[in-house]
N, C-alpha and C positions, 0 to 999 in steps of 0.2 A: 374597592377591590373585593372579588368572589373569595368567600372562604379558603378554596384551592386554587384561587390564580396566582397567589403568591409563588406557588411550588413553579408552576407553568414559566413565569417569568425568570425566575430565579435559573430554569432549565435554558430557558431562550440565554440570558445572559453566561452561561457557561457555552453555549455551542457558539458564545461570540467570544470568550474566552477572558471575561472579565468577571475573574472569579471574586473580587475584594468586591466587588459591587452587589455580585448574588450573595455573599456573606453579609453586607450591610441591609441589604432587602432582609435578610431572613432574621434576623437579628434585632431589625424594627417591628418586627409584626409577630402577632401573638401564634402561641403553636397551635396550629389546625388539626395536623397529621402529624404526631409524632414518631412515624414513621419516615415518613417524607423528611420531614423537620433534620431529624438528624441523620441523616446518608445525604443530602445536601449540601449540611452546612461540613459532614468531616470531610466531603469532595475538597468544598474549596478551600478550608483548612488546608490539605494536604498539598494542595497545587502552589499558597501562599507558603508553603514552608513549615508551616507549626501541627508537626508532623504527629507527636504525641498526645495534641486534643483531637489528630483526627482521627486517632486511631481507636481514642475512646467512644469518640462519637460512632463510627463504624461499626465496633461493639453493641453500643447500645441499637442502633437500626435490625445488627445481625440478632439482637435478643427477642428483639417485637418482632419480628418477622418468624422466626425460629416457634415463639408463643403462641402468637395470635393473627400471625397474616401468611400463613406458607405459601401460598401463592406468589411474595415478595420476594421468597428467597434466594430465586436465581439470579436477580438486582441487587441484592444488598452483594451477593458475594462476588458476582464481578465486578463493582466498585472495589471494595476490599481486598480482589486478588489484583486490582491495577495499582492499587498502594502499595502494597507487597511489591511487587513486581518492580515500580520506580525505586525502591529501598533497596532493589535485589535479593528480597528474598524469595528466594527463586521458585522453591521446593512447597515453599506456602502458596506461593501463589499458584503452581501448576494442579495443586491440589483443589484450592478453591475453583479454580476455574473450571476443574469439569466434576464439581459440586455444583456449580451453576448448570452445567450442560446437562446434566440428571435430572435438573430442575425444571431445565426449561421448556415451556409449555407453548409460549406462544413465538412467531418468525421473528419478532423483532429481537426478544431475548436471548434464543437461539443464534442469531446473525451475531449480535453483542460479542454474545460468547463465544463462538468462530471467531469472529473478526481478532479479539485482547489474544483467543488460543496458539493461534498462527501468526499474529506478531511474535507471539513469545517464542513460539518456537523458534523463528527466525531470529531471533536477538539470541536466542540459546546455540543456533548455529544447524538448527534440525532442519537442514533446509525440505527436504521432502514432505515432512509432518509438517513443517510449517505451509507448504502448497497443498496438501489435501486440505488442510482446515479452512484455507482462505477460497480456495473453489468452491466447496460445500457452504461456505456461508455466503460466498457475491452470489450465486444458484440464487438464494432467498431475495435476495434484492431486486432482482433482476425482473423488469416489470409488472413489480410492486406498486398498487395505488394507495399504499400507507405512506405518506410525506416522509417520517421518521425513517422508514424503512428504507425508502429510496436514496437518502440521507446517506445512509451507514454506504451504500455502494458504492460514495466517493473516498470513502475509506479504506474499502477493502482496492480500489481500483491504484490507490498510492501505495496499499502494504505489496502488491503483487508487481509494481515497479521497481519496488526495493527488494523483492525476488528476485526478477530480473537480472539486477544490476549484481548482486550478488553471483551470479551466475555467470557475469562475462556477458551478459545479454543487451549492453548500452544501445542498443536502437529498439530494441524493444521495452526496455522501461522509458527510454524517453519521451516513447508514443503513449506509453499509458501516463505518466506525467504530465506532457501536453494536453490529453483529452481530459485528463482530471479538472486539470486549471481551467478547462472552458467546460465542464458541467458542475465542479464545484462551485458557490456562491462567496461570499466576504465573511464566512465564519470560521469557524474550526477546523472545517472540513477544507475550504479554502488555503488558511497556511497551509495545513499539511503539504496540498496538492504543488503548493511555490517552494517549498520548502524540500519535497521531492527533487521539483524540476531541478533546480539551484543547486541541490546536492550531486546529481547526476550528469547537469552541465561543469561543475568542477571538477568531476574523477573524470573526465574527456578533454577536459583542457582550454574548455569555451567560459572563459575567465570574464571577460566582457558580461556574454548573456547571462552567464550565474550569479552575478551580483545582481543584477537587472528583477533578474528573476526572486532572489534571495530578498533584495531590497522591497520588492509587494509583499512577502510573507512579513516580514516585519512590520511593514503598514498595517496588516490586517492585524496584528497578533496583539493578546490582551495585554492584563497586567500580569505583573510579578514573576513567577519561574519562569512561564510561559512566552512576555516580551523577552525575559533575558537569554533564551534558549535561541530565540531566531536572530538577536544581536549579535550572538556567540557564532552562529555561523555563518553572520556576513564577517565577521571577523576573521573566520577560516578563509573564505573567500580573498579577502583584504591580504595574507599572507604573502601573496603572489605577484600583488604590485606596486606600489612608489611606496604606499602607508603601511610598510610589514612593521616598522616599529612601533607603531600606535596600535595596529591589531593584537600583535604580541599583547604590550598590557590589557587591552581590550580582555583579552582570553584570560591571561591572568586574574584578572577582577572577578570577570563573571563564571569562569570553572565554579569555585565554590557554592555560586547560587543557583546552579541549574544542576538536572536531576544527572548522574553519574552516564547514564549511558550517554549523557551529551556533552558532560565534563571531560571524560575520558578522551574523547573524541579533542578536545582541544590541550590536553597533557601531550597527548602524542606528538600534534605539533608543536610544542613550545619543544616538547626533547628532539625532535627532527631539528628544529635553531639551533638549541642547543649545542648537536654534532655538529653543527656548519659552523659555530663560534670556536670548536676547538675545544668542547665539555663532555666529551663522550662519557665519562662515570655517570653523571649526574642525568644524564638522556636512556645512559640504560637503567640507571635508579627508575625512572618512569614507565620505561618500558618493562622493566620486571612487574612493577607495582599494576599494571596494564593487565598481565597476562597469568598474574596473583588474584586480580578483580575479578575475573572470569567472565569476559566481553567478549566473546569470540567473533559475533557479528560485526563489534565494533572494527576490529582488528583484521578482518576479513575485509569490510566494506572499503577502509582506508586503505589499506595494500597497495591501490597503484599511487597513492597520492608519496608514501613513506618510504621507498626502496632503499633508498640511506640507511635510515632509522631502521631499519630490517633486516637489511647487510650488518652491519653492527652489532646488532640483535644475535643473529645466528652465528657470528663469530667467537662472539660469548658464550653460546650454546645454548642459544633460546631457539624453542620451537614455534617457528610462528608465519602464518600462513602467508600461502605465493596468489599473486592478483589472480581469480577465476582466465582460463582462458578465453579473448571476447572471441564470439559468437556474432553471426548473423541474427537475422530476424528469419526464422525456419518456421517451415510448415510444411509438413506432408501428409495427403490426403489420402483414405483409405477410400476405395470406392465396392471392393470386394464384399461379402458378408455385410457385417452392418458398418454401413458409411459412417467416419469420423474422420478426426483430424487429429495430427502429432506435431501440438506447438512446441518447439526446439527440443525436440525427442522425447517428451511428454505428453503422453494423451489429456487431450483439451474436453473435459464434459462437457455434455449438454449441447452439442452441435446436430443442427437439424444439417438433413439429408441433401436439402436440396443447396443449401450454403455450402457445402461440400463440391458440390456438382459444379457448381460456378467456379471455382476456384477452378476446378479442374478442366474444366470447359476453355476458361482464359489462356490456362497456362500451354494446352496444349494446342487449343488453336488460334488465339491472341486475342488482340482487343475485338468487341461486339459491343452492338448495340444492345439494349435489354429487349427489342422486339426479338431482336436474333437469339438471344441469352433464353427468353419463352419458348420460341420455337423448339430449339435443341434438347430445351429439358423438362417442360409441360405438354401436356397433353391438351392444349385448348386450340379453339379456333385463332387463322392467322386475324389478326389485327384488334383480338380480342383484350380489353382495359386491363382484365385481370390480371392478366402474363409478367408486363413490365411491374405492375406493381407489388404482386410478388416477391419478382427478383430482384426490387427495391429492397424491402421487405427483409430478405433473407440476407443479403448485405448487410443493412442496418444492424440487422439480428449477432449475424459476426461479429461486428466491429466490435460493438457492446461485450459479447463474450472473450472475445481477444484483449479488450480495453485501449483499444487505438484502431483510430481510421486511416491505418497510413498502409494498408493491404491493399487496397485497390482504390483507385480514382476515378469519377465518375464526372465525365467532362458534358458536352449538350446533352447526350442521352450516349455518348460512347463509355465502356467501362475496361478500363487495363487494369494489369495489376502494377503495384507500386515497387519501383524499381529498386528498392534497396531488401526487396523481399528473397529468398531463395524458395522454392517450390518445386517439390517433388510429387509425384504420385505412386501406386502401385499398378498401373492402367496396361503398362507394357510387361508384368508379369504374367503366370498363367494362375488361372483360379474361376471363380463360379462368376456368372454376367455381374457388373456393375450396378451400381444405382436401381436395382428392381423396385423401386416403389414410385421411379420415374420412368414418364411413358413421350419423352420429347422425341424427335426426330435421332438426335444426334446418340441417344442412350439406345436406340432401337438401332443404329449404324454399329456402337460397341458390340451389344450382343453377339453379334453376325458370325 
């Protein structure tokens, strides 16, 4: 083994999520980098539970880094503010984190550190702050030929599902869920993406497919916290049908060994039972100690599943949040000034002009073919290669930035839009010509 292949493996082996084995790898082999060496081994410390040597070891990575390797330190300290963060401490860690972001020099670091920024937020309940961060860092991923980098995008593609669904938005995190599972691979990035899916097919009531789905994330998932966090919520799952008694303890057992914002999540329900058995004290005993934790996401995301346990809750005089209202899958297209797009009343960065135009092209004159789709909105010769592939092209381009292909359907070579989509434009108000940097047929018709 190379000097630094140990580190290399030991990284492979965390993004498969078998942290006890990159700690036995690194623990057999003499320290190369004692840099590397220890922000390694306090990761998987941390993940295995023995919380206080990781956080020694953390230390000592943040002291070499700090000394003699600055260029390391946007790495040591988003490790470090992801320890924090699982411990809940909140304020350490939002702080480390955009210490790193100061830090960071190069995309992948940068992506990193968006990516831990804007979950946190969103676990913090900032759901805005947590959408600027997570747009500004999928941007960086986003046909990237760094492996790593491209990597992180099935990341940010599950945290922006769990916006989504947060939002009331259930058809549109399901599509970025779905499209996760089929570009993520059987690592890290993989549960998440099942573990999405599963979560978001149980707050809609598709009990069947959520287990289905829930039960691959546990296939792939590693050892220690990490399996018991995805057993825990086929457990949640399990609540709902013949085996609610055995999930019950299932959850019981495992709350205590999985990190709080996934324990909490299975409190709630054992005191939702609870209410149902006729123990209301002892259900709001939980639900106080819930909303004492200071989970807001948690407590937000569960909403439609706990209406019981909430009624009850506010009867007591707890303040505690009502399910997002669901939402369609929206889109509306600017075609005015500079061409964009308002995905569910949010401007959507980074949308080329001409992906715009298609949309708007479909919605208001229906399905085409992509020779027809060229015509209307390029300016090239009829029957020229270019055109359709293009408007291939510019689709693709969307999908990727939306993180779901379920906007339009592209059958032999006809393209509709996808029927559970709602689409508006600005085309029938009055304002400056449309699409000026498009010279099709059909844009030269708008003008007029």
């Amino acid at each position: 083994m190379g000097d630094f292949q140990q580190y290399l493996d030991a990284y492979a082996l965390f993004l498969a999520g078998q942290y006890q084995a990159a700690l036995d790898l690194l623990d057999a082999r003499p320290i190369v980098d004692a840099l590397h060496h220890a922000r390694q081994r306090a990761y998987a410390l941390h993940y295995l539970g023995r919380v206080e040597e990781a956080y020694a070891g953390i230390e000592q990575a943040a002291h070499i880094a700090e000394t003699e390797r600055p260029v390391q330190r946007s790495a040591v300290y988003i490790d470090w503010a992801v320890m924090l963060m699982r411990d809940q401490r909140f304020e350490e860690g939002f702080r480390l984190y955009h210490q790193a972001l100061a830090h960071a020099t190069e995309p992948e670091e940068r992506a990193t550190t968006l990516y831990n920024l804007g979950w946190t937020y969103l676990r913090r309940g900032h759901l805005d702050h947590a959408l600027d961060a997570l747009h500004e860092g999928y941007a960086l991923t986003r046909g990237s030929r760094q492996e790593r980098l491209r990597w992180r995008g099935h990341l940010f593609r599950c945290a922006l599902a769990l916006h989504a669904r947060a939002c009331g938005q259930f058809d549109l995190a399901l599509g970025r869920a779905r499209q996760a599972t089929r570009l993520a691979g059987n690592d890290r990035a993989g549960v998440y993406a099942w573990n999405v899916l599963a979560g978001t097919l149980r707050l809609t009531g598709q009990t069947g497919a959520a287990r289905e789905a829930q039960q691959r994330a546990l296939s792939l998932a590693g050892d220690g916290a990490a399996h018991d966090a995805e057993a825990l919520y086929l457990a949640l799952i399990d609540l709902g049908g013949p085996d609610a008694g055995a999930a019950r303890e299932t959850l019981r057992r495992l709350a205590p060994r999985t990190a709080p914002y996934d324990a909490w999540r299975a409190r709630l329900h054992l005191a939702q039972a609870d209410l149902h058995a006729g123990r209301p004290d002892g259900a709001l005993q939980v639900l106080r100690a819930v909303t004492d934790a200071n989970e807001p996401y948690v407590l937000l995301d569960e909403a439609p599943a706990l209406t019981d346990l909430y009624a009850c809750g506010r009867t007591a005089g707890l303040i505690l949040p009502a399910p997002a209202a669901r939402q369609p899958a929206a889109l509306h297209v600017i075609s005015r000034g500079a061409p964009g797009l308002h995905l569910c009343g949010r401007p959507l960065p980074g949308v080329r002009p001409l992906s715009a135009a298609v949309i708007a092209y479909l919605h208001h004159e229906g399905a085409a073919t992509l020779d027809t789709l060229a015509g209307a909105l390029l300016d090239l010769p009829a029957g020229d290669a270019r055109g359709p592939a293009r408007i291939r092209a510019a689709l693709n381009d969307l999908h990727d930035l939306i993180g779901t292909d379920t906007l339009t359907r592209l059958g032999r070579r006809t393209v509709t839009l996808g029927p559970d989509w709602v689409i508006t434009t600005d085309l029938d108000a009055p304002g400056p010509d449309p699409f000026t940097d498009l010279y099709g047929e059909w844009v030269a018709q708008l003008s007029r």
